[in-house]
C-alpha beads as a LAMMPS data file, in Angstrom:
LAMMPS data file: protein, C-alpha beads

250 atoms
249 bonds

1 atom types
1 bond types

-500.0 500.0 xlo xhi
-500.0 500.0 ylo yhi
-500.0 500.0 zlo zhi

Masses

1 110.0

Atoms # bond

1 1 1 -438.214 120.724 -85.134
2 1 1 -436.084 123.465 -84.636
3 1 1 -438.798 125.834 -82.724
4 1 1 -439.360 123.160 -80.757
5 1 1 -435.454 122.855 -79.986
6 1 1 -435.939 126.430 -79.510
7 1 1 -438.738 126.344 -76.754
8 1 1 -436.824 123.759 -74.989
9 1 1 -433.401 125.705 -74.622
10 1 1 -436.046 129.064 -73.828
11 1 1 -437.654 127.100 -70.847
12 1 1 -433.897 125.344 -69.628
13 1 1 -432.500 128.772 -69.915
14 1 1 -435.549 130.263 -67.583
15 1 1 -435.158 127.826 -65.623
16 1 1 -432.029 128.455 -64.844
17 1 1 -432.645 132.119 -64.459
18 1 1 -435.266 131.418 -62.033
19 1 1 -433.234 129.024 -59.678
20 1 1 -430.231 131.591 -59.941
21 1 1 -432.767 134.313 -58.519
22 1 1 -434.043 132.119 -55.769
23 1 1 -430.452 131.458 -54.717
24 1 1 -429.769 134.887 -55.089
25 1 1 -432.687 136.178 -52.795
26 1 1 -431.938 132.721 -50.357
27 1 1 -428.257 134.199 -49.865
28 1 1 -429.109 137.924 -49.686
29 1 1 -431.881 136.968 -46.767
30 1 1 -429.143 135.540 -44.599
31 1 1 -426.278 137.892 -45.393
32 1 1 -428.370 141.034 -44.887
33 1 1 -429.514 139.352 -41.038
34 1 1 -425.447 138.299 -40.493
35 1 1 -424.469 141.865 -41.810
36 1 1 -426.841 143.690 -38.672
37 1 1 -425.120 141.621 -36.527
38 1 1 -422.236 140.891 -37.255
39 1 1 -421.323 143.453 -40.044
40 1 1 -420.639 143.063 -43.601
41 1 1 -417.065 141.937 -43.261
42 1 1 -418.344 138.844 -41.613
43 1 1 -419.703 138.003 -44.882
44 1 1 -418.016 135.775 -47.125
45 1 1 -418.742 133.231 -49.797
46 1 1 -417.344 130.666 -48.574
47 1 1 -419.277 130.675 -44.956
48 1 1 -422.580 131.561 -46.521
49 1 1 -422.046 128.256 -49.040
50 1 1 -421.660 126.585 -46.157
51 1 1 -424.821 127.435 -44.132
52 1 1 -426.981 127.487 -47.147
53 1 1 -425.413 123.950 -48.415
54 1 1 -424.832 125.362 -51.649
55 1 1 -421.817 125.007 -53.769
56 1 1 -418.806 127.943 -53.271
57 1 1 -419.141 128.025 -57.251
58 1 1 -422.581 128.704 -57.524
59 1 1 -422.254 131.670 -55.018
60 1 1 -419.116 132.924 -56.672
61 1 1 -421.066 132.785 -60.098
62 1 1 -424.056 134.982 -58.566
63 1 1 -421.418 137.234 -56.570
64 1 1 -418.247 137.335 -57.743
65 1 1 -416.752 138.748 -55.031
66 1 1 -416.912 139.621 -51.259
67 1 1 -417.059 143.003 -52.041
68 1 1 -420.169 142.562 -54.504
69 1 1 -421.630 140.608 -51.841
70 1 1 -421.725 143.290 -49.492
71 1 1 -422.594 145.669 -52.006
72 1 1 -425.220 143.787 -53.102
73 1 1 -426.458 143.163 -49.612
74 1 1 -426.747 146.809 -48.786
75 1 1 -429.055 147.171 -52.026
76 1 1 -431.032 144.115 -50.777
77 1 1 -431.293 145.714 -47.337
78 1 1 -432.136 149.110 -48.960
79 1 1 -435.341 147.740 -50.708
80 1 1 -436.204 145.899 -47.405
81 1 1 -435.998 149.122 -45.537
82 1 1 -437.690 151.399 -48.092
83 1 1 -440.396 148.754 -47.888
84 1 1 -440.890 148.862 -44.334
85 1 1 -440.678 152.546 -44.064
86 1 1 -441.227 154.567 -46.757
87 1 1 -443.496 153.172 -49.347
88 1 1 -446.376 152.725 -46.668
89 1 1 -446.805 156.230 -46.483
90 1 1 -446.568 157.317 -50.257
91 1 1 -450.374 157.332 -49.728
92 1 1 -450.438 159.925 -47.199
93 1 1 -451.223 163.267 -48.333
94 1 1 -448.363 165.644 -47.045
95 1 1 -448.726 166.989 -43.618
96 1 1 -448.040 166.465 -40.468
97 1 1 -449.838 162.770 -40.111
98 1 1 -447.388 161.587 -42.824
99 1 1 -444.350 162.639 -40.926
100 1 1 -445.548 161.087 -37.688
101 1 1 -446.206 158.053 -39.590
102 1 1 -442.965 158.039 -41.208
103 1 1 -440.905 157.934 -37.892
104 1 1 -443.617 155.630 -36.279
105 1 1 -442.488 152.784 -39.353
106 1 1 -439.027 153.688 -39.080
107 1 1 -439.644 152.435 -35.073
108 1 1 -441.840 149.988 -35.786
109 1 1 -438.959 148.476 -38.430
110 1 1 -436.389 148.591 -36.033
111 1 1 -438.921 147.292 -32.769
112 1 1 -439.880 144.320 -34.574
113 1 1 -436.326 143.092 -35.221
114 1 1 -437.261 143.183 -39.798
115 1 1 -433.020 142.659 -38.996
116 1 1 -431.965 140.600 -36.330
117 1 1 -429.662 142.677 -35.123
118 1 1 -432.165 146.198 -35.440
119 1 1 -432.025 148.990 -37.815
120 1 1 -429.207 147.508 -40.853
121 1 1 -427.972 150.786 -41.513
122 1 1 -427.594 151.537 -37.729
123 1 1 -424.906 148.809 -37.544
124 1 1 -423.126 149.318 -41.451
125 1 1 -423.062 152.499 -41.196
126 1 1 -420.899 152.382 -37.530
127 1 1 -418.522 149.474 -39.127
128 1 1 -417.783 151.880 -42.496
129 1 1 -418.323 155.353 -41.527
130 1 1 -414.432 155.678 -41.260
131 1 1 -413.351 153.963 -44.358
132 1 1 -413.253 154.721 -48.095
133 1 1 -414.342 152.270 -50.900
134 1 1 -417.338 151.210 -53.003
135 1 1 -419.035 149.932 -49.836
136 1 1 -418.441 152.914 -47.848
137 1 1 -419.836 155.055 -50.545
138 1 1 -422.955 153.189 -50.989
139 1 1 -423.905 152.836 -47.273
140 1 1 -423.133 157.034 -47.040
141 1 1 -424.959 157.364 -50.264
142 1 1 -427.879 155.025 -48.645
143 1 1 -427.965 157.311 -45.392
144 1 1 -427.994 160.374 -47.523
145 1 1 -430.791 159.731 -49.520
146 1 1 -432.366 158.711 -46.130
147 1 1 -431.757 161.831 -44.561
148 1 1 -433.050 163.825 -47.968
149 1 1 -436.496 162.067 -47.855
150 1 1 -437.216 162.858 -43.931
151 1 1 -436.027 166.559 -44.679
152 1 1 -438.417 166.551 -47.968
153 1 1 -441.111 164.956 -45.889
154 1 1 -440.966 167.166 -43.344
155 1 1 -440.742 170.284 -45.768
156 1 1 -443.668 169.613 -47.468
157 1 1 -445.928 169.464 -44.516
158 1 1 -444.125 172.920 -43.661
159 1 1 -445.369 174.315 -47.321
160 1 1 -448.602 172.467 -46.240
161 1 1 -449.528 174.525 -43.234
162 1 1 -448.620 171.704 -41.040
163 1 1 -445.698 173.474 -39.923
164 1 1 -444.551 176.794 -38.763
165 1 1 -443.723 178.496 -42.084
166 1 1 -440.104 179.598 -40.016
167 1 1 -438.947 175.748 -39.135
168 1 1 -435.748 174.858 -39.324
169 1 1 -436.530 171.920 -41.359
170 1 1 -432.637 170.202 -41.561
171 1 1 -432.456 170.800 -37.496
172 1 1 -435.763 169.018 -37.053
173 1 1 -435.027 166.098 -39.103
174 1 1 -431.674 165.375 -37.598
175 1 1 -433.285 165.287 -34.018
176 1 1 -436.020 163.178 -35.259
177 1 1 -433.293 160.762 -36.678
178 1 1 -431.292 161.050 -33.825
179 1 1 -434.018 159.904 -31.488
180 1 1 -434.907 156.846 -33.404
181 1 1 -431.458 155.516 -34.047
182 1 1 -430.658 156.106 -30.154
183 1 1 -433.920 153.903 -29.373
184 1 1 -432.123 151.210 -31.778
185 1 1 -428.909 151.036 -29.865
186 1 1 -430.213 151.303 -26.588
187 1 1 -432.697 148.351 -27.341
188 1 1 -430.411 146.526 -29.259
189 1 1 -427.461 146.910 -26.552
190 1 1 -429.845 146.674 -23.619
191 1 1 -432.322 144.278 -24.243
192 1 1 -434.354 147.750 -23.660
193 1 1 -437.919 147.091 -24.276
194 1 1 -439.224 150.758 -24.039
195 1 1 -436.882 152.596 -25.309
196 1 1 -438.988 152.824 -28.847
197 1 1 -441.459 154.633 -26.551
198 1 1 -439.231 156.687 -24.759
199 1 1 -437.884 157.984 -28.679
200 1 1 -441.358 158.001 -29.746
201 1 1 -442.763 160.077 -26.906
202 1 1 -439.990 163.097 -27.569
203 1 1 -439.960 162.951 -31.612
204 1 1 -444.255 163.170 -31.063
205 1 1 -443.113 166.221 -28.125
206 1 1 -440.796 167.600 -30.937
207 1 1 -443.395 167.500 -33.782
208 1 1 -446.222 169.013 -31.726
209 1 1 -444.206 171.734 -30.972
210 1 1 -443.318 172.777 -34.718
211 1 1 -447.287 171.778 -35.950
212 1 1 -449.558 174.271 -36.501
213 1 1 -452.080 172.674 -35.440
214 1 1 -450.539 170.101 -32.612
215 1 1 -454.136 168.167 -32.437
216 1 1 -453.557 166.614 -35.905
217 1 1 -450.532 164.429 -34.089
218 1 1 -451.443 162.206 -31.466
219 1 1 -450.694 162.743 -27.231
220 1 1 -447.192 161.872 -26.627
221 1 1 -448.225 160.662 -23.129
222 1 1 -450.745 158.208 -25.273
223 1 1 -448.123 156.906 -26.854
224 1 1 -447.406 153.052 -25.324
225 1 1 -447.744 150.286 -28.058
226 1 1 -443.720 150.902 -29.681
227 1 1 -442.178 147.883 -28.036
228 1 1 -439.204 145.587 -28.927
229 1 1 -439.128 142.098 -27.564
230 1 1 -437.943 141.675 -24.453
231 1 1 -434.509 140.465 -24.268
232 1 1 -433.355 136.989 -25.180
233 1 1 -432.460 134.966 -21.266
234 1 1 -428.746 134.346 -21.058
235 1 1 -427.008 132.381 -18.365
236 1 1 -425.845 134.481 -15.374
237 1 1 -422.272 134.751 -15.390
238 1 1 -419.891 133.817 -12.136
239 1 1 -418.987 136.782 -9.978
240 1 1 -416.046 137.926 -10.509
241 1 1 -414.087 137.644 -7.028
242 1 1 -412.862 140.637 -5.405
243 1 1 -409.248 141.054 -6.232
244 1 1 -410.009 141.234 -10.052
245 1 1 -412.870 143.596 -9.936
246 1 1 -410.423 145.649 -7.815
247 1 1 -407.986 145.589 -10.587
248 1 1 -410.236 146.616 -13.377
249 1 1 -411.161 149.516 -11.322
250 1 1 -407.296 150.446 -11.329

Bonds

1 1 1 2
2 1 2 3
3 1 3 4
4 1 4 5
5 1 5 6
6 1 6 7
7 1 7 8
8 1 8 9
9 1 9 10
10 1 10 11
11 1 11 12
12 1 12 13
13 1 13 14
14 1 14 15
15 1 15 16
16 1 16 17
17 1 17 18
18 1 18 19
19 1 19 20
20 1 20 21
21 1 21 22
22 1 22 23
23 1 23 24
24 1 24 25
25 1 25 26
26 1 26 27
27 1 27 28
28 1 28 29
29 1 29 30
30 1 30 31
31 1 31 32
32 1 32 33
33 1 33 34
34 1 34 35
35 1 35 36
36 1 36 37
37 1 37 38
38 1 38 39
39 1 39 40
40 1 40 41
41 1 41 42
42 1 42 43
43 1 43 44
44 1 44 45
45 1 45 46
46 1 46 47
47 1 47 48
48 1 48 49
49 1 49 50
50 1 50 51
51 1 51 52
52 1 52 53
53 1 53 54
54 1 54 55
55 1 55 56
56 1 56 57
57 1 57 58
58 1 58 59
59 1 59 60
60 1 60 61
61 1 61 62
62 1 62 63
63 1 63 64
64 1 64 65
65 1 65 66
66 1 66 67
67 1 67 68
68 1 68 69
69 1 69 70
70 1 70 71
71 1 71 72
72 1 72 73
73 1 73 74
74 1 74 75
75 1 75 76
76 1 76 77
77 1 77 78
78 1 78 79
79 1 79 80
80 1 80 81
81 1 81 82
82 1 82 83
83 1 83 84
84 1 84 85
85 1 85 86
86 1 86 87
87 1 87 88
88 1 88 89
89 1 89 90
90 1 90 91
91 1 91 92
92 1 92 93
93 1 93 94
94 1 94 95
95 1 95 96
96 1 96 97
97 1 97 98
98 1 98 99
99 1 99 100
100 1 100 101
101 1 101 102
102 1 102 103
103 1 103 104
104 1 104 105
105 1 105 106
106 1 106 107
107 1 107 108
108 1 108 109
109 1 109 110
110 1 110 111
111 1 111 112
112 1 112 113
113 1 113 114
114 1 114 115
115 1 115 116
116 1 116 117
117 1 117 118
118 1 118 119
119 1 119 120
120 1 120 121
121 1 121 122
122 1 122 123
123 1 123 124
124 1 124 125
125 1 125 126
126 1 126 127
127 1 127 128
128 1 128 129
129 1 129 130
130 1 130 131
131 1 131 132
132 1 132 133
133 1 133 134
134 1 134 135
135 1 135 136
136 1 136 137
137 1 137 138
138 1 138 139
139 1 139 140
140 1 140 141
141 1 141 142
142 1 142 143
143 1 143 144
144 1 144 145
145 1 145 146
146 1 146 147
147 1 147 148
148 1 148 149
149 1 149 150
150 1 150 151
151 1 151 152
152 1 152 153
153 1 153 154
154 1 154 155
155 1 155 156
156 1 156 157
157 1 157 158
158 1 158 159
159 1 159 160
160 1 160 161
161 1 161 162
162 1 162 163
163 1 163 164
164 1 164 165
165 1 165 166
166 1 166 167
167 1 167 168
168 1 168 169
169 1 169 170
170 1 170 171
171 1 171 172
172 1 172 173
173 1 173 174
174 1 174 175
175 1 175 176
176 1 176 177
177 1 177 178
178 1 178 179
179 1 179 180
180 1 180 181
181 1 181 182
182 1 182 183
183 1 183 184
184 1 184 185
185 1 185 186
186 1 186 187
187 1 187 188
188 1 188 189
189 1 189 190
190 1 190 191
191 1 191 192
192 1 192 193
193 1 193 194
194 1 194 195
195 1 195 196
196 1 196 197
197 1 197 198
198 1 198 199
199 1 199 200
200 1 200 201
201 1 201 202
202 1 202 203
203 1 203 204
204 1 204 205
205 1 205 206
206 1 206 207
207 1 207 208
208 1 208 209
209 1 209 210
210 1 210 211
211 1 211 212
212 1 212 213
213 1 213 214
214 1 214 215
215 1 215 216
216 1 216 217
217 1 217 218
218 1 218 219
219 1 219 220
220 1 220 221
221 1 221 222
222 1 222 223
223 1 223 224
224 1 224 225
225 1 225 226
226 1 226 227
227 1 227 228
228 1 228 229
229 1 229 230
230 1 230 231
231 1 231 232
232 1 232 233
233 1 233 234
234 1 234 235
235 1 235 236
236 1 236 237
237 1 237 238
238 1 238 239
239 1 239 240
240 1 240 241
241 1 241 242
242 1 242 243
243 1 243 244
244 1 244 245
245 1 245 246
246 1 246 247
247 1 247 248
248 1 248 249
249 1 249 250
């Protein structure tokens, strides 16, 4: 009698677990697309009760806090982002293929909108980089161990022979970075449909130039298929008449 009690409090208790972690992942899916565009302080459990039609309790028992709930949507967004980037090339011996296949995910992530509002830690990362906090320090602590893995990628296809052996390995990786995160804000500004190409073309320009052997990375002027979505219509707005547009011109 009492095992069977037992079994039946073991399977309510799992069952509760497992709802809790499906409202948990439900919540984090919405707060980590809101976050990219909106940033995380327009998170809050109140509004994402709302949307979700889930009670402010439940989300406060999962949470606590706003300030868990952006912490623990920049963890969510983290995994996201390592899966979309990083783990597909794990399999990749080290070399100079691997890099190029590293940046081509990280503009393939971004191109393909994985975050409504483009690269995640783009648009965090510009809302915190001037404040202090928990949240501040794991976004920074996020971007650093971002930054780490394309130096140590890059490194060991320099200690492969895919690299000069005198490459400035920090120097490359920031202008590889830089390139792809300027493709994200111009497309996501813009509505810029080719500017994935245009960052594509010069980190394949920059790469060939460092490589060894340049014919292990593909043609830069090949390169054509990184593409976001064109941008969404919006209505045309009224021209502004003449006086004003004088007037913001000073």
């Amino acid at each position: 009698m009492s095992a069977s009690m037992g079994g039946r409090t073991a399977g309510h208790v799992d069952g509760r677990v497992e709802r809790g972690n499906h409202t948990r992942r439900l919540v984090l899916d919405r707060t980590m697309d809101i976050a990219s565009v909106e940033g995380l302080e327009g998170l809050s459990l109140g509004r994402i009760a709302t949307e979700l039609k889930l009670s402010k309790s439940g989300v406060f028992a999962l949470f606590g806090s706003k300030e868990e709930l952006q912490l623990a949507t920049v963890r969510a967004a983290l995994d996201v982002y390592s899966e979309c980037v990083v783990r597909p090339t794990r399999e990749l011996s080290p070399g100079t293929a691997r890099v190029w296949a590293l940046c081509r995910n990280w503009l393939t992530y971004s191109a393909d909108r994985v975050f409504t509002g483009g690269c995640f830690f783009y648009a965090v990362s510009a809302e915190f980089d001037a404040r202090g906090g928990p949240v501040h320090d794991a976004i920074a602590a996020a971007r650093d161990e971002w930054v780490g893995y394309v130096e140590r990628t890059v490194d060991k296809a320099r200690l492969a022979g895919g690299f000069v052996a005198e490459l400035d390995v920090p120097q490359l990786a920031f202008e590889i970075i830089a390139l792809m995160e300027a493709a994200n804000a111009q497309s996501v500004l813009h509505g810029d449909t080719v500017a994935y190409e245009r960052a594509g073309r010069g980190i394949l320009y920059r790469l060939r130039a460092a490589a060894t052997d340049p014919d292990t990375l593909p043609q830069a002027s090949d390169l054509t298929a990184l593409r976001a979505p064109g941008p969404t219509p919006v209505a045309t707005p009224s021209p502004v008449p003449a006086p004003a547009r004088a007037s913001e011109n000073g």
